[in-house]
C-alpha positions, -999 to +999 in steps of 0.1 A: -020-598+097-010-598+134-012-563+148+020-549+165+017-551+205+021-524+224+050-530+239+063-528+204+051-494+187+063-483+228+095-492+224+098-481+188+088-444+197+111-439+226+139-455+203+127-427+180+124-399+206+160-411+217+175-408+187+156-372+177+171-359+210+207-373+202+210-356+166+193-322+183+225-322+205+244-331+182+231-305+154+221-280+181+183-281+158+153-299+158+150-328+141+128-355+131+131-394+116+114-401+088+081-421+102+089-445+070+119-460+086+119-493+108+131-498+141+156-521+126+170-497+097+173-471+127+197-497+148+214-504+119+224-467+115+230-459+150+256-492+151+274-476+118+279-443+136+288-454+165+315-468+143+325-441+128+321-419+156+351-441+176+372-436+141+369-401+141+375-399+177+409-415+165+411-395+131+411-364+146+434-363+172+462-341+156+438-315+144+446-279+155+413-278+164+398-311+175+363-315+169+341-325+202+323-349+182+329-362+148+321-393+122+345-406+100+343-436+074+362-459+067+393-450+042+395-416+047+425-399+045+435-364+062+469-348+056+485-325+073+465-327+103+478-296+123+462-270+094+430-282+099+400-273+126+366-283+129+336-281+150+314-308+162+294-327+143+315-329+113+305-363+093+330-373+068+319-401+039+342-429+031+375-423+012+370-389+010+409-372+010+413-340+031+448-323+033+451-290+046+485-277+036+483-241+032+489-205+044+455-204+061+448-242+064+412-257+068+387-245+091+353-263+089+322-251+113+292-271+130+279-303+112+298-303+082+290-329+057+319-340+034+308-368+013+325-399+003+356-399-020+358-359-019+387-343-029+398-313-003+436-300-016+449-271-009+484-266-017+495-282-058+533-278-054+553-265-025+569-238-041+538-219-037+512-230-006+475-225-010+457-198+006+433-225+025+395-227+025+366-216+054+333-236+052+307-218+080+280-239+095+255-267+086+270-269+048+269-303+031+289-315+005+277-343-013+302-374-030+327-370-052+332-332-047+370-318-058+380-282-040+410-271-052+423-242-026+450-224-043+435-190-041+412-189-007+379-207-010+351-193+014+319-214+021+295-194+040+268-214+065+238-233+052+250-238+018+242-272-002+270-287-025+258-315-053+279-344-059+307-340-084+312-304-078+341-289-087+356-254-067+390-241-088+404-216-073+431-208-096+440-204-130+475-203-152+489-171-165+494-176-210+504-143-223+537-154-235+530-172-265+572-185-262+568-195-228+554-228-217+525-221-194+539-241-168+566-215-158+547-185-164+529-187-129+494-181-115+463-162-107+445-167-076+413-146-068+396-168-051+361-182-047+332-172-028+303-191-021+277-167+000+252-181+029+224-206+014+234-213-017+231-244-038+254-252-063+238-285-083+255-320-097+285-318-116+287-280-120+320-261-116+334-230-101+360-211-118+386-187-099+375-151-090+338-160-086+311-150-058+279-163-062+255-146-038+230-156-013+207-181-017+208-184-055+207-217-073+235-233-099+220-259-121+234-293-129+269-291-150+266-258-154+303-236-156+304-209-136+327-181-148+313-146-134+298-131-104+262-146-097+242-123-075+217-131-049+189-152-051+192-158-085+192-194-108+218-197-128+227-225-154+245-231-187+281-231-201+290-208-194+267-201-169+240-173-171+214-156-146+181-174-162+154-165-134+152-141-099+141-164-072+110-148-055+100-127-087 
């Protein structure tokens, strides 16, 4: 085996060093490459976001609030343009569908992470807009996510969202046995998602929940009630099964 030359490994670790202090300003964190990956993989990703960064320089414009810089994939569709802000860093996965029709529209901090072909809907029917939906900073989403903002979602910062993950936000009124449901109206509480939390694949969040700090929802779990913080919570429906630290 022919060892590297120097030149080489030199060339690799400022490329390295480069890239570290690009996604630091970018992230406004430190951060480090995984020492695994080759100088070729690394070019390869920096070529697709530059790509994606010129889209969602495009994208964007029309946003209320245009992010400083953003990524966008290929497909994506956002609706309703003028009802949604962002901050920087905002990376948004390939057909992912964002349309921010409502009272309150769409306001997403720092370096949020929407993955590919997520569902963000706010509004069902215009006879009644949806309240909207915050998401603080330095939350990721992961693919395949639906939020449904008919009553007012609220994502605080850091929180971690599994793929498949469903937020509903509202629910149909049925006391009138007579009626059909469709025209006797809706309930809209709203969901709350507090700072740190991790809501795991496939799970789902029924209107009028808060699930507190840093607690954990296991995979395909249906939440239906409160969770409070720092708590793991899994099942269907779901239930409080341990107290993180204890």
């Amino acid at each position: 085996m022919i060892p590297k030359s120097s030149h080489y490994l030199e060339g690799n670790t400022l490329l390295r060093a480069a890239v570290n202090n690009i996604i630091f300003k970018i992230k406004g964190e430190q951060y480090r490459l995984d020492e695994n990956i080759s100088e070729r993989d690394i070019v390869g990703v920096l070529v697709t976001k530059l790509i994606d960064c010129i889209r969602g320089f495009f994208k964007t414009i029309g946003f209320k609030n245009k992010p400083r810089i953003c990524f966008v994939g290929h497909g994506v569709k956002f609706r309703h343009k003028n009802h949604i802000s962002a901050g920087t860093g905002l990376c948004v996965g390939s057909y992912a569908s964002i349309n921010g029709l409502a009272k309150q529209g769409i306001i997403l901090g720092n370096n949020v992470t929407i993955g590919s072909r997520s569902i963000i809907d706010c509004t069902g029917v215009i006879r009644s807009l949806g309240e909207g939906l915050v998401i603080g900073d330095n939350v990721g989403i992961s693919d395949g996510a639906h939020i449904s903002a008919r009553g007012k979602i609220e994502i605080e910062n850091d929180c971690i969202i599994g793929p498949d993950v469903c937020l509903e936000s509202e629910n149909h009124v049925y006391i009138h046995p007579s009626i059909p449901i469709r025209l006797q109206g809706e309930s809209r509480r709203g969901i709350k998602l507090c700072r740190g939390c991790w809501i795991g694949r496939g799970a789902t969040v029924l209107d009028g929940v808060t699930i507190g700090s840093n607690s954990v929802i296991g995979a395909g779990a249906v939440v239906t009630k409160d969770i409070p913080d720092h708590c793991v919570a899994v099942g269907v429906p779901a239930r409080v099964i341990k107290q993180i630290g204890r």
